[in-house]
N, C-alpha and C positions, 0 to 999 in steps of 0.2 A: 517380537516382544508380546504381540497380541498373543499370539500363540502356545507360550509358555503360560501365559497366564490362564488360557485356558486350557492346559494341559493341570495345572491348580488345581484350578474351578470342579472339574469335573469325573477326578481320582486317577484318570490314569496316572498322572504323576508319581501315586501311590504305589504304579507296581515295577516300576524301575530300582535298580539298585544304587546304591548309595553314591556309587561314585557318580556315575551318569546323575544325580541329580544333583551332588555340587557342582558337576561342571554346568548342567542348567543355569544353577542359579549367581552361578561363578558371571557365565554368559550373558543372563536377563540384566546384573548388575551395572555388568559392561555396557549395556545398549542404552539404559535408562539414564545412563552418568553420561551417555554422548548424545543422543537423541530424546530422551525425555521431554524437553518441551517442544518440539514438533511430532510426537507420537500420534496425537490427536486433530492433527490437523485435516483438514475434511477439502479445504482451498487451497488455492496460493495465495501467498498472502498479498496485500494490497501495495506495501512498500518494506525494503530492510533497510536498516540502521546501521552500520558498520563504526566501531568507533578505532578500529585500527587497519586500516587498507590494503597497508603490508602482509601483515599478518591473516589476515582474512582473505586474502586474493580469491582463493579458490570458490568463497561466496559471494564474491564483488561477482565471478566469471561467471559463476550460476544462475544470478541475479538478473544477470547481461541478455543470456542464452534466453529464458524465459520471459524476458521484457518486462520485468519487475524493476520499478525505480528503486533506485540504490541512493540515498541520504548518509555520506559519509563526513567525519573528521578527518580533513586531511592536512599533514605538518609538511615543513619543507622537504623532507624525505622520501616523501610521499608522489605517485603520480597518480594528478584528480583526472586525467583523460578515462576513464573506467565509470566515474561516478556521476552521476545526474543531478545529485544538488548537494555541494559541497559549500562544508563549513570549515572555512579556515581557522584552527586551532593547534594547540599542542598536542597530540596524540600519546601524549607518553602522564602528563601530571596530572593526578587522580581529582585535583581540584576544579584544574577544568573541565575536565567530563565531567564531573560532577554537576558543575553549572548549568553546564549544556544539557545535559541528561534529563535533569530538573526541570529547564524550560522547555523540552521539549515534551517531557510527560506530561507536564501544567497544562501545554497546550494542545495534546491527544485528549488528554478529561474535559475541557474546555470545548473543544469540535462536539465530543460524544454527548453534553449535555444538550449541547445546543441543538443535534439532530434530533435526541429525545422530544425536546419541548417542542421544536418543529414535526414530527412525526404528529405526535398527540395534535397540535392545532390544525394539521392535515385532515386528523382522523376524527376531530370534534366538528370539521367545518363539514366532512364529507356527510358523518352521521347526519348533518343538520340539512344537508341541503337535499339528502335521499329521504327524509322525514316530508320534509314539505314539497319532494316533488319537481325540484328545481332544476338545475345547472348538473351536469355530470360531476362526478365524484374526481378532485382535484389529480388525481393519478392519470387516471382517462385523458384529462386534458392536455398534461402533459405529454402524455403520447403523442396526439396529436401535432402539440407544436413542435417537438421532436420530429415528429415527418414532414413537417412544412416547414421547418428551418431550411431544409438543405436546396429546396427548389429558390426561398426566398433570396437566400444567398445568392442564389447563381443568377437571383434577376438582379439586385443589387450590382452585382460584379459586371451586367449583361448593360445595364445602365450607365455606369460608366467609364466602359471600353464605347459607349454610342457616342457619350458627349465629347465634342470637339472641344481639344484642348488648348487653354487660352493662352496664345503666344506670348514668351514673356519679351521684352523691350532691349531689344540689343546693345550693349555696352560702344557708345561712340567712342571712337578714339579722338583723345583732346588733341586740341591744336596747337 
């Protein structure tokens, strides 16, 4: 798609004849009607939504393959072994996707704000504390506990595989 479009852009388009450029454009329409909204994708993306399982398989499979969580609706027709965080629903009545679609947009804008304003306090605490010279800038620190979580853990783990475990009181048989 990228390609026709810059076959457009930059005239050659211009010296093709006629039929070769409906069938271009015959083509570019095709790709834009199936692929358009991932044309621009730059990642993978962090999770899909699937609102029909059946129907979608081949993206559930995709999904799978790339270890991208899959958040599906799934109806009793449906097999949720495939999906990693399933919402049991009607897959078929436009009211209930609807609902569900609702609350879960509500609650993707709802995340996104919240990172905002957390970002920004990140980024007003770091300004403030690289002004006066202070504490590393909150990213920094992060890092760190990020590489000391994991040793932490394992003394944690290391600590109580040492301590002896308190014998629970044996069940007497009554007389």
């Amino acid at each position: 798609m990228s390609q026709i479009d810059k076959m457009m852009n930059d005239g050659t388009f211009d010296n093709i004849s006629k039929r070769e450029k409906l069938q271009i454009v015959r083509q570019r329409e095709k790709l834009e009607k199936n692929l358009g909204s991932i044309a621009d994708l730059t990642r993978l993306p962090s999770a899909v939504f699937v609102v029909d399982v059946i129907k979608e398989h081949i993206a559930v499979a995709e999904a799978n393959r790339l270890g991208i969580p899959v958040y599906g609706i799934v109806d009793t027709n449906s097999n949720p072994n495939n999906i990693d965080f399933v919402i049991p629903a009607n897959d078929d009545a436009t009211k209930s996707i609807e609902v569900i679609l609702n609350a879960v947009c509500e609650a993707i804008k709802e995340g996104l704000e919240e990172r905002k304003v957390e970002k920004a306090d990140e980024n007003a605490a770091a300004d403030q504390a690289q002004a006066e010279g202070e504490a590393p800038a909150p990213k920094e620190r992060r890092q760190r506990i990020r590489k000391a979580a994991p040793k932490q853990e394992a003394e944690k783990v290391a600590e109580v595989k040492a301590e002896p475990k308190a014998e629970e009181p044996k069940a007497e048989a009554a007389e």
